[in-house]
Backbone as a chain_set.jsonl record, in Angstrom:
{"seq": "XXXXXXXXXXXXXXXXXXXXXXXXXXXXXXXXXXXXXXXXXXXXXXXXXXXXXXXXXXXXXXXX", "coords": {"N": [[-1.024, -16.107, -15.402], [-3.15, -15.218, -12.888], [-5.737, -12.784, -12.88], [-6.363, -11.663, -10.227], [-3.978, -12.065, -8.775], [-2.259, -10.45, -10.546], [-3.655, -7.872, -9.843], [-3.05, -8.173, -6.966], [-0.014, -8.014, -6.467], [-0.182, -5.419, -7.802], [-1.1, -4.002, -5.452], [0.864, -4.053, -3.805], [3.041, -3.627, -4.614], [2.876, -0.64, -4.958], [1.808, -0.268, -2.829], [4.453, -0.557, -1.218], [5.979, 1.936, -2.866], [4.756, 3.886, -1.665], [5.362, 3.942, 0.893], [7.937, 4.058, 0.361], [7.953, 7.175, 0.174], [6.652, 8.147, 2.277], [9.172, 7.686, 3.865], [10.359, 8.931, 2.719], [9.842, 11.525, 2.906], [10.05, 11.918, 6.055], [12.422, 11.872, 6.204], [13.011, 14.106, 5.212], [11.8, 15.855, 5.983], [11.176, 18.853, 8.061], [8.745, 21.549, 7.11], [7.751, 20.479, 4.94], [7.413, 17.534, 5.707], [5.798, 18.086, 8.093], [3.54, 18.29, 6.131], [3.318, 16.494, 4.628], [2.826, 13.324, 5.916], [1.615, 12.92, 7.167], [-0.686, 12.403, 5.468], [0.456, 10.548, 3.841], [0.842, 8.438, 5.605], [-2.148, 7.447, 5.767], [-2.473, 6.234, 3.708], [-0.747, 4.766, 2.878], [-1.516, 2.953, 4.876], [-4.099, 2.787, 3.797], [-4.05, 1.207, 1.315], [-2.743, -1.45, 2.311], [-4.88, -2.593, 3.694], [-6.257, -3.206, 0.955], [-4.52, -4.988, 0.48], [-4.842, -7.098, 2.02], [-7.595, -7.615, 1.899], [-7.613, -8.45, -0.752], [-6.233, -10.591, -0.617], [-7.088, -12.383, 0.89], [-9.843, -12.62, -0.424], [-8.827, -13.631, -2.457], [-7.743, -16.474, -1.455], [-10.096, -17.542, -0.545], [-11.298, -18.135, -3.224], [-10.113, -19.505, -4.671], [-10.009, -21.586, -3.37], [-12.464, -22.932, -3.304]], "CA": [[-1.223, -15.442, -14.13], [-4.441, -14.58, -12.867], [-6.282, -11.356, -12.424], [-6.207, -11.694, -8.693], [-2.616, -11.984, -8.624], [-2.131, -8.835, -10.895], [-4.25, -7.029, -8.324], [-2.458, -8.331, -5.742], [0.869, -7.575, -6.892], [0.145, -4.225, -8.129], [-0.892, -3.372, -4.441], [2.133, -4.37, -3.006], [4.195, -2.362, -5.509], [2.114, 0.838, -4.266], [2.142, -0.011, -0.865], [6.199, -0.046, -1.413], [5.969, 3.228, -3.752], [4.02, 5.222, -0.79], [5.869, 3.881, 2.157], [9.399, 4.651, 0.115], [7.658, 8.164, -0.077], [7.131, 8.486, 3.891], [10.507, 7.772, 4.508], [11.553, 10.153, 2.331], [9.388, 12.687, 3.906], [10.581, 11.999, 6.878], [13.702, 12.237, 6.246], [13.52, 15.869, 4.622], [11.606, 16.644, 7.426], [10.58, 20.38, 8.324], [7.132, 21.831, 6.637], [7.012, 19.27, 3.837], [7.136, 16.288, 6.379], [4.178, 18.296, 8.604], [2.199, 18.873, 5.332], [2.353, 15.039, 3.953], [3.492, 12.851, 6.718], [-0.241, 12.184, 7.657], [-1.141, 11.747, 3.967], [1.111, 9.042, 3.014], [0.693, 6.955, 6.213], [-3.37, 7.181, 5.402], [-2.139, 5.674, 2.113], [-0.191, 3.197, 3.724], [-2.749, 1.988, 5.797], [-5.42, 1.711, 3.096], [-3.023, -0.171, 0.814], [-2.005, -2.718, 3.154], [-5.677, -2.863, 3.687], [-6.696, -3.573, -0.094], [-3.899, -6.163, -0.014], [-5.141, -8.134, 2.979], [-8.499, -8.066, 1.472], [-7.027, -8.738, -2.43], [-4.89, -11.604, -0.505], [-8.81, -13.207, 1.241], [-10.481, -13.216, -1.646], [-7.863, -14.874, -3.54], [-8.012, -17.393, -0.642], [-11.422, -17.798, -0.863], [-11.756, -17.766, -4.908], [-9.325, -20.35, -5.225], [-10.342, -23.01, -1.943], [-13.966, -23.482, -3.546]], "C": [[-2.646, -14.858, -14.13], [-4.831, -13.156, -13.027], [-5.931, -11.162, -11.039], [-4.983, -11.475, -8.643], [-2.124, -10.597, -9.437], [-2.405, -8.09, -9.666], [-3.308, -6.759, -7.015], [-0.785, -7.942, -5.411], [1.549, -5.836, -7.178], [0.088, -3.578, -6.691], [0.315, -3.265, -3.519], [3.182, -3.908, -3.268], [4.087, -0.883, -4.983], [2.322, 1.207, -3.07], [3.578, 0.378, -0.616], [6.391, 0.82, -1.459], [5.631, 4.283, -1.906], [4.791, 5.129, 0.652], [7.376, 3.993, 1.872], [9.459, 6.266, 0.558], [7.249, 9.167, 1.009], [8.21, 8.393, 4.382], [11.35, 8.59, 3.836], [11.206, 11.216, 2.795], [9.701, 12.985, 5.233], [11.993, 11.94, 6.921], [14.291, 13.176, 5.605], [12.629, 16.666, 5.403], [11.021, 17.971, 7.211], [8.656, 20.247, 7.954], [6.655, 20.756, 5.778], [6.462, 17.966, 4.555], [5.354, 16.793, 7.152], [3.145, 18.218, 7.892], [2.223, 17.384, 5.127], [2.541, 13.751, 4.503], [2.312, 11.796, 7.031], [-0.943, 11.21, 6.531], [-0.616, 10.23, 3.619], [1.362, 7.629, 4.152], [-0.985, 6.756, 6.521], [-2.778, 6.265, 4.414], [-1.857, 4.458, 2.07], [-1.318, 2.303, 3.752], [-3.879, 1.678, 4.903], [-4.675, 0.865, 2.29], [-3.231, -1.203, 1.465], [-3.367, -2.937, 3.427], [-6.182, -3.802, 2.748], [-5.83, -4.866, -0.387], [-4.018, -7.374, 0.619], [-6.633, -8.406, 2.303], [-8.617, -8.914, -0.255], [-6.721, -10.79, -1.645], [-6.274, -12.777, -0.27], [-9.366, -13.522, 0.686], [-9.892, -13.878, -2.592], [-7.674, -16.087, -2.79], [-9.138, -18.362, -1.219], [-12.135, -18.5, -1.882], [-11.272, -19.23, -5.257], [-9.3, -22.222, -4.191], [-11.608, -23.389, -2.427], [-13.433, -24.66, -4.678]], "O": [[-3.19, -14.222, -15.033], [-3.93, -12.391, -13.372], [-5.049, -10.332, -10.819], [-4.803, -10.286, -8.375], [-1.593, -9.713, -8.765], [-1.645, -7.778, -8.749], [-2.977, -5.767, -6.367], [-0.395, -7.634, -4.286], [2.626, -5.261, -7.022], [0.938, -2.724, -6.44], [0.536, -2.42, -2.652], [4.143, -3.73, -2.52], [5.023, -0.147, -4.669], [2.716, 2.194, -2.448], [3.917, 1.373, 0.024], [6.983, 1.29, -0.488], [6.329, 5.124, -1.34], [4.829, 6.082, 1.43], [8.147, 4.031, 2.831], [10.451, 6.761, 1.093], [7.334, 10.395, 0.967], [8.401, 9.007, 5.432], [12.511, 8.929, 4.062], [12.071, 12.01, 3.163], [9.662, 14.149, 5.634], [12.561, 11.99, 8.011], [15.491, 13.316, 5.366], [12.662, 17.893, 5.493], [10.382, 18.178, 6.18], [7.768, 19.454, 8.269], [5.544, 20.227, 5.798], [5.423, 17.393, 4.227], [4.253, 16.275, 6.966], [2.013, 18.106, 8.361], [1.163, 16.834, 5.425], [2.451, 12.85, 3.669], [2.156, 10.577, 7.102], [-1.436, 10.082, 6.523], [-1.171, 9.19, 3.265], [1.767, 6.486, 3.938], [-1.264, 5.981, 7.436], [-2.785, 5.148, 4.932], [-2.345, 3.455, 1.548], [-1.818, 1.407, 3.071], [-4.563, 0.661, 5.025], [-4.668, -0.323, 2.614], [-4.096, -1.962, 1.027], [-3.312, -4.165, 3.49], [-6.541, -4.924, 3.104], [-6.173, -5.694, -1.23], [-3.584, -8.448, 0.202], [-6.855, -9.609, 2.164], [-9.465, -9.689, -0.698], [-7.007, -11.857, -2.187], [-6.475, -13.752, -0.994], [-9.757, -14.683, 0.803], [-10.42, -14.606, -3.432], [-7.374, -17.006, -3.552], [-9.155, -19.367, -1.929], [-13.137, -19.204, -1.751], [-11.905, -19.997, -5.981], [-8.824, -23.348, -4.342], [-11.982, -24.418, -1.864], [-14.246, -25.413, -5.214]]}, "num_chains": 1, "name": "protein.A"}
């Protein structure tokens, strides 16, 4: 297994991890949800970022 695929793998584990970790916030709700609600769907969103760009360059890497 490549490197790339590590990479790519591990983000997708994370991205899981952090978006298990909004739905648990939201679903205990009150002050804790107001305080990290924001946080962990930033988190999200760069994840799912790093994995669309992980996913391109492994495109890319591997079509030459």
């Amino acid at each position: 297994m490549s490197i790339i695929n590590v990479l790519i793998i591990g983000a997708l584990i994370a991205t899981v991890v952090v978006l298990g970790l909004g739905l648990r916030s939201m679903a205990r709700g009150g002050n804790y949800d107001k305080e990290h609600a924001e946080r962990f769907m930033w988190e999200r969103v760069a994840l799912q970022l790093l994995v669309v760009a992980l996913l391109l360059a492994a495109y890319f890497l591997l079509n030459n």
